[in-house]
C-alpha positions in Angstrom: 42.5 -31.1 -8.6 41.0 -34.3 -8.4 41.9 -37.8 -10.3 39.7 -38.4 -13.0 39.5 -42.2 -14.3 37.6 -42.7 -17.3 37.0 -46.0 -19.6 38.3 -45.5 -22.9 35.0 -45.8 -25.4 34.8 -49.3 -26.0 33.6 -49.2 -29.9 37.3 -47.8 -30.7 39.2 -50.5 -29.9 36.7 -52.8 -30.9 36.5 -51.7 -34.1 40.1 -51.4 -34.4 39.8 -55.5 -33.5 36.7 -56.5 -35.9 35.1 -57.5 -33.1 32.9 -56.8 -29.6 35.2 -57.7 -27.1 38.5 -58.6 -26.6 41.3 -59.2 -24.5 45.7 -59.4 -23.9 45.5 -62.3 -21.4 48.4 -64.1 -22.1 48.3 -67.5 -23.7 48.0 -70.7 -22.4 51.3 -72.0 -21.4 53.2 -74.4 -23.6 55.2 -77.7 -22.1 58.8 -77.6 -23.5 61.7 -79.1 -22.2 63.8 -76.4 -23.1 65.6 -74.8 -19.9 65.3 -71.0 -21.4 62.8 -69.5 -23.9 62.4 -65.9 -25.1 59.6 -65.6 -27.5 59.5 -61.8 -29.0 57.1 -59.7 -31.2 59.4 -58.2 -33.8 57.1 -54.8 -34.5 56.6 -54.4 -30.7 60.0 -55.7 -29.3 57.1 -57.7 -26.8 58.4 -60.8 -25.0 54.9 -62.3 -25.6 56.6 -65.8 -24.0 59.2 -66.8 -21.8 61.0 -69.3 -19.6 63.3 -67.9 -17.1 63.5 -65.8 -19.8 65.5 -62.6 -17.2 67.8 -65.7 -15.9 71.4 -65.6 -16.6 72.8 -68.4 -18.6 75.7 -69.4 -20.4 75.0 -68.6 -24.4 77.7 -70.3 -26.3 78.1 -69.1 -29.8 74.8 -66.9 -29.9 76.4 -64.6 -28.3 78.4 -64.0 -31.4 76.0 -61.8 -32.4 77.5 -59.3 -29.9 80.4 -60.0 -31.8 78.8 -59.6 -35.1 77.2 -56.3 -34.4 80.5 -54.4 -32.7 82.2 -55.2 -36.2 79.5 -54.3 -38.7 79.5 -50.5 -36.1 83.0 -50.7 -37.4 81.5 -51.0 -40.9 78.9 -48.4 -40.6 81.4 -46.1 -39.0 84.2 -46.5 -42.1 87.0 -47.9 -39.0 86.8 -50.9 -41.6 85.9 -52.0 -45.0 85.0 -55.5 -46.3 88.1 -55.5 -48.1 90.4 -55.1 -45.3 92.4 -58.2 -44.3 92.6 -59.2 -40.5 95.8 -61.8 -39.5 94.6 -65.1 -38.3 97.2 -64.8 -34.8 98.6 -67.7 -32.9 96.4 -67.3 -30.5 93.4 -66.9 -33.0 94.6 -70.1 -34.8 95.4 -72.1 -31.5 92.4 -71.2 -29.3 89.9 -70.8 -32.3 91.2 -73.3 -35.2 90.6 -76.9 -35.3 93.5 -77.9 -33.0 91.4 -76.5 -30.3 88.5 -78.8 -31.4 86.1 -75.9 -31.1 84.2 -74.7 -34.4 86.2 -73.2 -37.0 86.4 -71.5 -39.9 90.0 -73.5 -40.8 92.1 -70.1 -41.4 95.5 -70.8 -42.0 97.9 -69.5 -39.2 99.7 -65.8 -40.4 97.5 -65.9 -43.2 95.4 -62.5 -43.9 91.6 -63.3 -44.3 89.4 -60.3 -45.9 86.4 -58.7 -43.5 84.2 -60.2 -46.1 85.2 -63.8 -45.5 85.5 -63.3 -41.9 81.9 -62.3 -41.5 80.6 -65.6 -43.5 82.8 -67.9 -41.2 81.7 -66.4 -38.1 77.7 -66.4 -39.6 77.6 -69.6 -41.4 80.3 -71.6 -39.9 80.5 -70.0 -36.8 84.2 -70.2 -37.1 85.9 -69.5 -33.3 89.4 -68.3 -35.2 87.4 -65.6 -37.1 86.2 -64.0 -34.0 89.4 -63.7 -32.1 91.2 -62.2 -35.7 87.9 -60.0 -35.4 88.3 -59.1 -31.5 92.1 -58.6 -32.0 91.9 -56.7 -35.3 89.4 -54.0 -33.3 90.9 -54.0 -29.7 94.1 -55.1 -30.0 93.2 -58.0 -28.0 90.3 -60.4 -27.2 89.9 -59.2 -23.5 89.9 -55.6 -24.1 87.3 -56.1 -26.8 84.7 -58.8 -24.7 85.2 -55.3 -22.3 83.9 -53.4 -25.1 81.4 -56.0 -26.1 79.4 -55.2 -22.7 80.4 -51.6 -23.2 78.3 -51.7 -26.3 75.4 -53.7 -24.8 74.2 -51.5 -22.6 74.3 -48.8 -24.8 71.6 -50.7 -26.7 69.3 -51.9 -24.0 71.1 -55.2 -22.8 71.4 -54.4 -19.0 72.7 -58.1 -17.7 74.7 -59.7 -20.5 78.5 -59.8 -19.5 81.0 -60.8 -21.9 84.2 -62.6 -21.6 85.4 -63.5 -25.0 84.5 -63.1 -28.3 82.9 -66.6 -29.3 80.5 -67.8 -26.2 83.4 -70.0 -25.2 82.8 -71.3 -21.5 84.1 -68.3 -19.4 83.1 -67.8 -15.6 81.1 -64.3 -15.9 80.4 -65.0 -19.5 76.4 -64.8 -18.9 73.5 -63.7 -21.0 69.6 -63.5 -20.9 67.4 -65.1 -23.0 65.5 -62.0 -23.4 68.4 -59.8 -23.6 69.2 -62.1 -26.8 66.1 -61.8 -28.1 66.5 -58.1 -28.1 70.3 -57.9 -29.2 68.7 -60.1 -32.6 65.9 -57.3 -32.9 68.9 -54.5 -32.9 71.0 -56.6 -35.3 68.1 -57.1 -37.5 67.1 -53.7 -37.4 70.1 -52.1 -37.9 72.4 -54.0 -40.1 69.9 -55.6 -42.5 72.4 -55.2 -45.4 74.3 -57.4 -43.4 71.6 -59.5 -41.5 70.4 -61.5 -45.0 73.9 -63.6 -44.4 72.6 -65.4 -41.9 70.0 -67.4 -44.3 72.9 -68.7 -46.3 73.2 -72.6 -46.3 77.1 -72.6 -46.4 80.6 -71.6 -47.1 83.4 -72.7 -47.7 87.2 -71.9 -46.6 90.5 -73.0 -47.5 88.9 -75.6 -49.4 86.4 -76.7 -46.9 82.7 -76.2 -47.2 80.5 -76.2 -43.9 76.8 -76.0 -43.6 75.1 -73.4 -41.6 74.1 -75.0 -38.5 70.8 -73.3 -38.0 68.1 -76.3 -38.6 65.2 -74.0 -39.1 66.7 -72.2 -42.3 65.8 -75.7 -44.0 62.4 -76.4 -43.3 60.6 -73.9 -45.7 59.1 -72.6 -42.3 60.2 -68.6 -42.9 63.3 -68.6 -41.0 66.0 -66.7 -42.0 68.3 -66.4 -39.1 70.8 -66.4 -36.5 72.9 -68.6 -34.4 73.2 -71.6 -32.9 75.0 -72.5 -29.9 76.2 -75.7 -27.9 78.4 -76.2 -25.0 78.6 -78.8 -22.2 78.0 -75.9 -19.9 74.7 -74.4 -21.8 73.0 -77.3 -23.7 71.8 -76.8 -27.2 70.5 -73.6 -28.0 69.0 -71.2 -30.5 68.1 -67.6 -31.5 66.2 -67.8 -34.8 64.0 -65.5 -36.3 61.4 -66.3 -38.9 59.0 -64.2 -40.8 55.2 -65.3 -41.9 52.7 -63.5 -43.6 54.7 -60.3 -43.2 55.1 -61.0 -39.6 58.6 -61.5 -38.2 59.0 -63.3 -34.8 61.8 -63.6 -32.6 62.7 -66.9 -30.5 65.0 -68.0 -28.6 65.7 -70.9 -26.8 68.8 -72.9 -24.4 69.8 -75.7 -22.6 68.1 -78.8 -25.0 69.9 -81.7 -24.8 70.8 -83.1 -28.4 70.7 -81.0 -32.1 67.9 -83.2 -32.9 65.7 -81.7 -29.5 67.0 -78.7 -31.0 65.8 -79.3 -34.4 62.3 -80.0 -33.5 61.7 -77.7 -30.6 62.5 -74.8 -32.2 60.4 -75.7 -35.3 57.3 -76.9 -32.8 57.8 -73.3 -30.3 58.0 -71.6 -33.6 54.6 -72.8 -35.4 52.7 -72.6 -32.2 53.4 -68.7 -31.8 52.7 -67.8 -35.3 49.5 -70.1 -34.7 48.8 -68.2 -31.3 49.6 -65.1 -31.0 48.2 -61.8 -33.5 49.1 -58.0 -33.8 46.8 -55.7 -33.6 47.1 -52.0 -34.3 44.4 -50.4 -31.5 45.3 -46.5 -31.9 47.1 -44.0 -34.3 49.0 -41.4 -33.3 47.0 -38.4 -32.5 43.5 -39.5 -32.4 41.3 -38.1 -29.7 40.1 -40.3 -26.8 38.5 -37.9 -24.7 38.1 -34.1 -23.9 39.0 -32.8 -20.7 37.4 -29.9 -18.8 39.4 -26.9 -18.4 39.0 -24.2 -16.0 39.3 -20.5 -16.4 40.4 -21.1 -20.2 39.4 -19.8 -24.0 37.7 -23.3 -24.5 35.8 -25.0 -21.4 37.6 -28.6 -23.3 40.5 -29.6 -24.4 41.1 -32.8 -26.5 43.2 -35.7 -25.1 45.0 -37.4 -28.1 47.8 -39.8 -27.9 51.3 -39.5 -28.7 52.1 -42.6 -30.3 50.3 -44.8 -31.9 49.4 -48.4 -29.9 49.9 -51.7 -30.7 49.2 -55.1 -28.7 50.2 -58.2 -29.6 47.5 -60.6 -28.3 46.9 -64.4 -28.0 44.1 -66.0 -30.2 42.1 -67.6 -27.3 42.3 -64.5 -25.2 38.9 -62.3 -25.2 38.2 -60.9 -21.6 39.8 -59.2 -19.4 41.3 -56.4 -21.1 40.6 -52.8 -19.6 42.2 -49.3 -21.2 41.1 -46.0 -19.2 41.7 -42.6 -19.7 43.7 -40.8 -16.6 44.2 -37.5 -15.8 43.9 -34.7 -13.0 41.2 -32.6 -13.5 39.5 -30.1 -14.2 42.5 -28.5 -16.4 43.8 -25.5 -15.6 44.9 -22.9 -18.7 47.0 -21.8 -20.4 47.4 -25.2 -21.6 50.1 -25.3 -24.6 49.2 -27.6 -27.7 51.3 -31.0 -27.1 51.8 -30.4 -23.4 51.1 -34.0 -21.7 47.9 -34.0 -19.9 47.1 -37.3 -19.0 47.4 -40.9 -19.6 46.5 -44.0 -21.2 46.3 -47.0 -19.1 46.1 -50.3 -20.3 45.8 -53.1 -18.2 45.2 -57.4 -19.1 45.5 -60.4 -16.7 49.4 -61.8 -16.3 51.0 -58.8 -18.4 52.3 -55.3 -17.1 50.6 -52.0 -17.3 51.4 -50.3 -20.4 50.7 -46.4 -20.2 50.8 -44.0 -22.8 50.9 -40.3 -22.6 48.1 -38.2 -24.1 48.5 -34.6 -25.1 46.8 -31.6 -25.7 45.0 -31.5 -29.2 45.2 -27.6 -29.2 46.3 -24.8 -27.2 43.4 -23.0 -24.7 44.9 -19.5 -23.2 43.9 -18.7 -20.1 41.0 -15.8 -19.5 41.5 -12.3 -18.4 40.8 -10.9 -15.1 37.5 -10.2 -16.5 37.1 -13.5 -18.1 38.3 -15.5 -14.9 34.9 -13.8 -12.4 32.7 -15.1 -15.0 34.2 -18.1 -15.0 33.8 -18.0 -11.7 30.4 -17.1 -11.2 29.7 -19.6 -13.6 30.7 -22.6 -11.7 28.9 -20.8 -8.5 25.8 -20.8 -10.2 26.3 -24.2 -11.7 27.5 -25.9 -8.5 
């Protein structure tokens, strides 16, 4: 068997990109004096950007969202409804309410808040009391339930992030990525948007205080329509936002700024300048031929390569050489060859991003020859060299 590289036929992708050639380089880098950034595709789940992005940090109150998604599992699952009430504890009142000077939600101690409200002053006013009655409610206490936090996280792709307590709170070990936030908001997005639209309202109010969502970008008419904010002395100002344009959605995420104002206007710039730079493109649909391979001793001397899954790139403006995409495979084929068995591979490869590969599969089933059918297969190939 020998390894057989082929270039995938050029006009395909071309076509599928309006244009001649074309190309994944990355784009030029952008100057921004935040410490972390994570800058997703939403249709792809790409990081299309980042700074430090795989770096452990401290995350303050975006990693609420943790929080936010182990109690809306509870609300998928029917272990709670919006209408039960969780108690506002000593220690959720002491450590979370405004004697602690942390953000709040201002529940009353002893007093029984609905699931309902709870999940607007966690969202909107990112209330620290509300998370602990959340964590305690669940787990019975805050520890065991930051235990069940990273549980949870790993079961959805999040192989770093370690959590310590329910509301980002400054916690030795208490450490996320800015990558790994950018794909918990993609999960949280994905599959609680009944829940998800909460995190575009403005504000809410509590015990007869009203407090505005803290997010800057939900103001500026810009698309965004989510998530959290997050400060501490330890992390800086940060933000995971999410904003959709033209039927696009992006994902960013950003840490360590120095004032809400930095905040405020970095995210907006980061923000405009990927919509601006960066494009989707849909290259390949599932199950379209790239290529037939030669098959020996089989019904059919070919066998057509089609791809499993359909391709998508997302791809800077600017970029428009240096992309390659070949066809791989070990060959000539030997039958029987079953339809869908994985025959090969698509390899795509671009200057400063990783090799994607894609398997390809057999269009059709070839059975192999008879005893017969196999000599003059045979004889064939002698007489053909």
């Amino acid at each position: 068997m020998i390894a057989r590289f082929t270039r995938f036929p050029a006009f395909l992708l071309a076509a599928a990109l309006g244009a001649a050639s074309f190309a994944i380089a990355p784009a030029r880098a952008i100057e921004t004096p935040a410490t972390y950034v994570s800058l997703m595709d939403f249709a792809t789940g790409e990081i299309i950007y980042e700074k430090q992005g795989n770096e452990l940090m401290a995350p303050a109150s975006m990693s609420k969202l943790m929080t936010m998604v182990m109690l809306f599992d509870a609300l998928k699952d029917g272990r709670v409804t919006l209408d039960d009430e969780f108690v506002i504890s000593e220690n959720a009142w002491r450590k979370g309410g405004a004697a602690s000077g942390s953000s709040t939600m201002f529940a009353e101690l002893n007093s029984r808040v609905p699931v309902r409200d709870l999940i607007y002053g966690v969202i909107v006013q990112s209330g620290n009391d509300a998370c602990i009655a959340i964590a305690e409610a669940l787990a019975g206490s805050e520890a065991t339930f930051a235990e069940r936090m990273t549980e949870r996280a790993r079961e959805i792709g999040l192989e770093t992030s370690t959590f310590k307590n329910s509301t980002g709170w400054p916690d030795e070990g208490h450490l996320m990525t800015a990558n790994e936030l950018a794909i918990l908001a993609r999960y949280l997005i994905e599959t609680h948007p009944e829940f998800y639209e909460i995190y575009s309202v403005r504000d809410f109010e509590w015990n007869g205080i009203t407090q505005a969502n803290r997010n800057p970008l939900i103001y500026m008419n810009m698309g965004a329509d989510g998530l959290k904010t997050g400060h501490t002395s330890v992390s800086g100002y940060g933000l995971t936002a999410s904003a959709v344009r033209n039927g696009r959605r992006l994902v960013l995420v950003v840490n360590g700024l120095s004032s809400e104002k930095e905040r405020a206007n970095e995210t907006q710039r980061l923000m405009d300048w990927a919509f601006r730079e960066f494009r989707s493109y849909n290259l390949l649909e599932a199950g379209q031929v790239l290529e037939r391979a030669p098959v020996w001793q089989g019904s059919s001397r070919t066998v057509p390569m089609v791809i499993a899954t359909d391709v998508a790139l997302t791809m800077s403006r600017d970029a428009r050489k240096g992309m390659e995409a070949k066809v791989r495979y070990d060959g000539p084929l030997t039958a029987p060859i079953a339809e869908g068995d994985v025959i090969g591979q698509l390899v795509i490869t671009g200057p400063g991003l990783p090799t994607r590969t894609y398997d390809l599969q057999a269009g059709t089933s070839v059975e192999a020859l008879g005893i017969f059918g196999k000599a003059m297969s045979a004889l064939a190939q002698l007489i053909s060299g």
